[in-house]
C-alpha positions as a LaTeX table, in Angstrom:
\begin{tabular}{lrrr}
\hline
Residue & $x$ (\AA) & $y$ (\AA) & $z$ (\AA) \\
\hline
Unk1 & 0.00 & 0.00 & 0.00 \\
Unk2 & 1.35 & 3.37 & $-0.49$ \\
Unk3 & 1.88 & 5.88 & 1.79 \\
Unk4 & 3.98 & 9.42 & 2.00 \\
Unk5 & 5.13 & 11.54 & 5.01 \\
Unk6 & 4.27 & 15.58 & 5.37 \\
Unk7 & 4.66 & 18.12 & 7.49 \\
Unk8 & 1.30 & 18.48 & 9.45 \\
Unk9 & $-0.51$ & 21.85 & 9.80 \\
Unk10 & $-3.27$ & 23.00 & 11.43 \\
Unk11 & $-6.64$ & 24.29 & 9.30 \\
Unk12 & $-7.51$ & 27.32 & 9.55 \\
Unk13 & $-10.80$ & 26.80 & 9.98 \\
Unk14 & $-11.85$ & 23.65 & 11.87 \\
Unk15 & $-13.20$ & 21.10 & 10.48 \\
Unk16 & $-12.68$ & 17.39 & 12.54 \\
Unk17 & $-12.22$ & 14.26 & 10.76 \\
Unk18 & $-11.44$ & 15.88 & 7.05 \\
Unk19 & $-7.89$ & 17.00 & 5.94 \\
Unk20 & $-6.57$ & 18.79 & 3.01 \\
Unk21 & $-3.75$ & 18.24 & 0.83 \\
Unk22 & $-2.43$ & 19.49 & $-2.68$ \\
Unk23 & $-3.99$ & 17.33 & $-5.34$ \\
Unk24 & $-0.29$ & 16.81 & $-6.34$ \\
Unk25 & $-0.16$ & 14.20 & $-4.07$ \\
Unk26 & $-3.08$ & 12.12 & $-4.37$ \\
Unk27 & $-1.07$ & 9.56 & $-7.46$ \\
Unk28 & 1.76 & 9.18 & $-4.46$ \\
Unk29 & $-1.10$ & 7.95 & $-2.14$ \\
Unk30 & $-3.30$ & 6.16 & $-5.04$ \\
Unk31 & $-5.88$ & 8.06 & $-3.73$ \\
Unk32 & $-8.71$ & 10.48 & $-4.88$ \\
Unk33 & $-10.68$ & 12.97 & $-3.12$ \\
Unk34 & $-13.20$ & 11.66 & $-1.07$ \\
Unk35 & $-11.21$ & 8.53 & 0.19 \\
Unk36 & $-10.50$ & 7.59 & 3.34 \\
Unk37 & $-6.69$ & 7.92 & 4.60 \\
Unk38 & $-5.21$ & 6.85 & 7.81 \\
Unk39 & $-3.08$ & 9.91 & 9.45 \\
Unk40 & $-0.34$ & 7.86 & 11.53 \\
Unk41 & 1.92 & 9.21 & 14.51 \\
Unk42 & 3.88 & 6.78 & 14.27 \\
Unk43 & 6.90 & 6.94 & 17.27 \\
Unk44 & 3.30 & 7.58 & 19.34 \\
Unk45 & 1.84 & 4.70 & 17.64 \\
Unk46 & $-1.51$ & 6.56 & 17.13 \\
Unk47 & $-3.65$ & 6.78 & 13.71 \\
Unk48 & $-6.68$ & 8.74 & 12.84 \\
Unk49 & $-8.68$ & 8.08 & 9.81 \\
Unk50 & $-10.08$ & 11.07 & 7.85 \\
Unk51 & $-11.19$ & 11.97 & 4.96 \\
Unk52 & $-9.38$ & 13.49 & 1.91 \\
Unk53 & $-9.77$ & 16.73 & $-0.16$ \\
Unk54 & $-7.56$ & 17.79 & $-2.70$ \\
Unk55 & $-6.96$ & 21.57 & $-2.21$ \\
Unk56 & $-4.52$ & 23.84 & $-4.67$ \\
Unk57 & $-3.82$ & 26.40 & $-1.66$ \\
Unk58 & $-2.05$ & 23.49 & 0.70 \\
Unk59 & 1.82 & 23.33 & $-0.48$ \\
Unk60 & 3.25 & 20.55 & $-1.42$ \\
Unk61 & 5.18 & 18.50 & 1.61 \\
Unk62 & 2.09 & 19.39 & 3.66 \\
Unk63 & $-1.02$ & 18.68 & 5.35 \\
Unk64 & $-3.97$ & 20.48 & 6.91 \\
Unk65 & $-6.18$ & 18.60 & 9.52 \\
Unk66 & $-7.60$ & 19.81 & 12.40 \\
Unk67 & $-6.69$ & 21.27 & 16.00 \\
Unk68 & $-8.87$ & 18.09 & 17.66 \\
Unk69 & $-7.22$ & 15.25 & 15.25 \\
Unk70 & $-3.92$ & 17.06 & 15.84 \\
Unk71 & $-4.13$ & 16.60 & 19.13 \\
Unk72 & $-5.51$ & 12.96 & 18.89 \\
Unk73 & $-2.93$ & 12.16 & 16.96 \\
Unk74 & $-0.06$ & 13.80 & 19.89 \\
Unk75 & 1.51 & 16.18 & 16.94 \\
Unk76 & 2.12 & 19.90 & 16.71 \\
Unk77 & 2.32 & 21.75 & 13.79 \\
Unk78 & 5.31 & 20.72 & 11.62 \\
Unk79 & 5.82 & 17.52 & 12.84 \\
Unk80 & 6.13 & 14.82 & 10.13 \\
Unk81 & 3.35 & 12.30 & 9.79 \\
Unk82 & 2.93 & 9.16 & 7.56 \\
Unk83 & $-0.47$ & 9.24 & 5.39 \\
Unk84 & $-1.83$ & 5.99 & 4.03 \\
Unk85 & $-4.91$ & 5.43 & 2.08 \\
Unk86 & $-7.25$ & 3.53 & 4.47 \\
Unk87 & $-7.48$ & $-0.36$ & 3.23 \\
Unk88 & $-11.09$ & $-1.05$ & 2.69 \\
Unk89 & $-13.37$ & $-2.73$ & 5.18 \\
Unk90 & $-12.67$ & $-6.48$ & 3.69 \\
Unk91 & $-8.99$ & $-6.13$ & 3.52 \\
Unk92 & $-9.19$ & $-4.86$ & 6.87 \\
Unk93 & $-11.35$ & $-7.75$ & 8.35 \\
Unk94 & $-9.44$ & $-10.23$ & 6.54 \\
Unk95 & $-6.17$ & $-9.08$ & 7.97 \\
Unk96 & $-8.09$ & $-8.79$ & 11.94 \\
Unk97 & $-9.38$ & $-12.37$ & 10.86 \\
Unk98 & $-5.91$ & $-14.03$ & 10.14 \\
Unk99 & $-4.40$ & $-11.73$ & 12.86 \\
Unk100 & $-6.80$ & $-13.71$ & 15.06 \\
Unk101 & $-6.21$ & $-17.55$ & 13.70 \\
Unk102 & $-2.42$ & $-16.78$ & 14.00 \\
Unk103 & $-3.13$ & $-15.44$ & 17.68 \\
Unk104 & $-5.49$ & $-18.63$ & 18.28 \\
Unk105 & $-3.52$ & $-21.19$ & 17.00 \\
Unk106 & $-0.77$ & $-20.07$ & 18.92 \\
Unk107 & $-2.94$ & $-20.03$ & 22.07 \\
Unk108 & $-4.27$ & $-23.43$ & 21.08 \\
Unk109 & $-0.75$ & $-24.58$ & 20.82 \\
Unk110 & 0.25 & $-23.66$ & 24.33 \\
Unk111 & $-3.03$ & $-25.18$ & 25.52 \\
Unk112 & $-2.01$ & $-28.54$ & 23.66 \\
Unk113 & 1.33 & $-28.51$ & 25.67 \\
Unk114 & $-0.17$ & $-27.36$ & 28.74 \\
Unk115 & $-2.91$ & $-30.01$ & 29.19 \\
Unk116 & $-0.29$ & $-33.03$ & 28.19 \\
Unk117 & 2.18 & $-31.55$ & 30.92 \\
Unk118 & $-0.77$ & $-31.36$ & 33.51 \\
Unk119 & $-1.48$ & $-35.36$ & 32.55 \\
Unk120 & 1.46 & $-36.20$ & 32.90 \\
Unk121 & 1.52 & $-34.36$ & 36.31 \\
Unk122 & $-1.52$ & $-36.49$ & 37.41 \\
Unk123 & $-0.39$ & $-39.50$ & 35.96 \\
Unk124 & 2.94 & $-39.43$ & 37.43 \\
Unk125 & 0.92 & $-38.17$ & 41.19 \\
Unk126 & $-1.74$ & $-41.28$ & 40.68 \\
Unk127 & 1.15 & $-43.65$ & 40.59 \\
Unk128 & 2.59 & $-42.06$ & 43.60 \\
Unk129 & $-0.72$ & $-42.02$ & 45.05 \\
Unk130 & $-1.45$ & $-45.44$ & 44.58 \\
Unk131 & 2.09 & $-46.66$ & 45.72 \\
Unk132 & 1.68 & $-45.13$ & 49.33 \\
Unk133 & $-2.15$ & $-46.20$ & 49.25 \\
Unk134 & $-1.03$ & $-50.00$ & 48.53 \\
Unk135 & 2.62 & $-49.93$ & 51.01 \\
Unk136 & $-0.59$ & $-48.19$ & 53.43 \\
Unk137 & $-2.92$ & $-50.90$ & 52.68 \\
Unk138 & $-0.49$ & $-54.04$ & 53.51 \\
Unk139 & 0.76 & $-52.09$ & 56.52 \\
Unk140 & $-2.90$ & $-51.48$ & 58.22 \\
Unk141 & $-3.92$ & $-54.96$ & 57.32 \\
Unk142 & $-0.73$ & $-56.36$ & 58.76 \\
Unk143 & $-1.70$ & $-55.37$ & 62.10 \\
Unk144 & $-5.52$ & $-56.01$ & 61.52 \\
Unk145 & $-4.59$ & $-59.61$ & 60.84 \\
Unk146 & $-2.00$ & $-59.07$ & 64.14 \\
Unk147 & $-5.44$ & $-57.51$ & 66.24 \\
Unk148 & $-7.72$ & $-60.62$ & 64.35 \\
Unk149 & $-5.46$ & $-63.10$ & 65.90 \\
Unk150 & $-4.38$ & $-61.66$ & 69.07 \\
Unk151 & $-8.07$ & $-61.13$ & 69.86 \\
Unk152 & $-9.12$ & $-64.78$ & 68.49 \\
Unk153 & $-5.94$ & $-66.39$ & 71.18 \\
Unk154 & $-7.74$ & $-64.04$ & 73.87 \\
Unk155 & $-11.07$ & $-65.42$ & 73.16 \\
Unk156 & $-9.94$ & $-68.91$ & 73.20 \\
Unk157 & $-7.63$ & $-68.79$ & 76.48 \\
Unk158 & $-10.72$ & $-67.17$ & 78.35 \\
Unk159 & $-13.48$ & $-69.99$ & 76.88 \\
Unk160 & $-10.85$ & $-72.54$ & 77.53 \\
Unk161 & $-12.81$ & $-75.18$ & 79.82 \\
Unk162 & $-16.37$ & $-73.24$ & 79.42 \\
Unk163 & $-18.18$ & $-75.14$ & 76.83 \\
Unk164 & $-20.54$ & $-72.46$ & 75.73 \\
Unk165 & $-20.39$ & $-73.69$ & 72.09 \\
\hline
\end{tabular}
């Protein structure tokens, strides 16, 4: 896409969201009057879009927009600023739209790698689990079986002689 820097200006009379420029410039921008173009500040990273009218009393290597986009934009008079013939709506929704499968299939990506690390986590933590569950298990029923038999010699040493079977 093309684009050109000027020298901004303010308008003398005000008129928000419309610049002027000489018409010399609108084959430079492949632009007519009446399109949109994107005014860009860019060390400020800021952009307004306005619209475009070719006027034979603006000198060449300049621009006329407003005090208010002036001041949107975070430029004084003078200051260089990059013009650039707004893309139209598709172009523009096609780029957001593959901006956004790029950023999502990224995102998916780490997701991927985050769920197999977090099952391997749980796997490796169920093993563990069930390790100290079954060492647990023969422990407890190690002395149950102790308790079982301890209790059963009680039992028999006090019924020893008493026939109550």
């Amino acid at each position: 896409m093309k684009e050109i820097r000027l020298h901004i200006k303010k308008r003398a009379f005000p008129s928000h969201g419309r610049v002027r420029v000489n018409a010399h410039h609108l084959p430079d921008l492949d632009a007519n009057e009446g399109d949109q173009v994107d005014l860009i500040n860019e060390p400020a990273q800021k952009m307004v879009t306005v619209t475009l009218i070719a006027d034979s009393m603006v000198g060449e290597g300049d621009i006329r927009a407003s005090e208010e986009d002036l001041k949107s934009l975070g430029m004084k008079e003078g200051d260089e600023v990059l013009i650039r013939k707004t893309p139209p709506v598709q172009e523009k929704v096609k780029k957001a739209v593959a901006g956004a499968r790029t950023t999502m299939s990224e995102q998916v990506g780490k997701l991927d790698n985050t769920i197999k690390k977090t099952a391997g986590n749980v796997k490796d933590s169920a093993a563990k689990t069930a390790g100290t569950v079954s060492k647990k298990t023969h422990e407890i029923s190690g002395t149950i079986e102790k308790a079982a038999t301890d209790t059963t010699e009680t039992i028999r040493k006090r019924m020893k002689g008493k026939e109550w079977l």
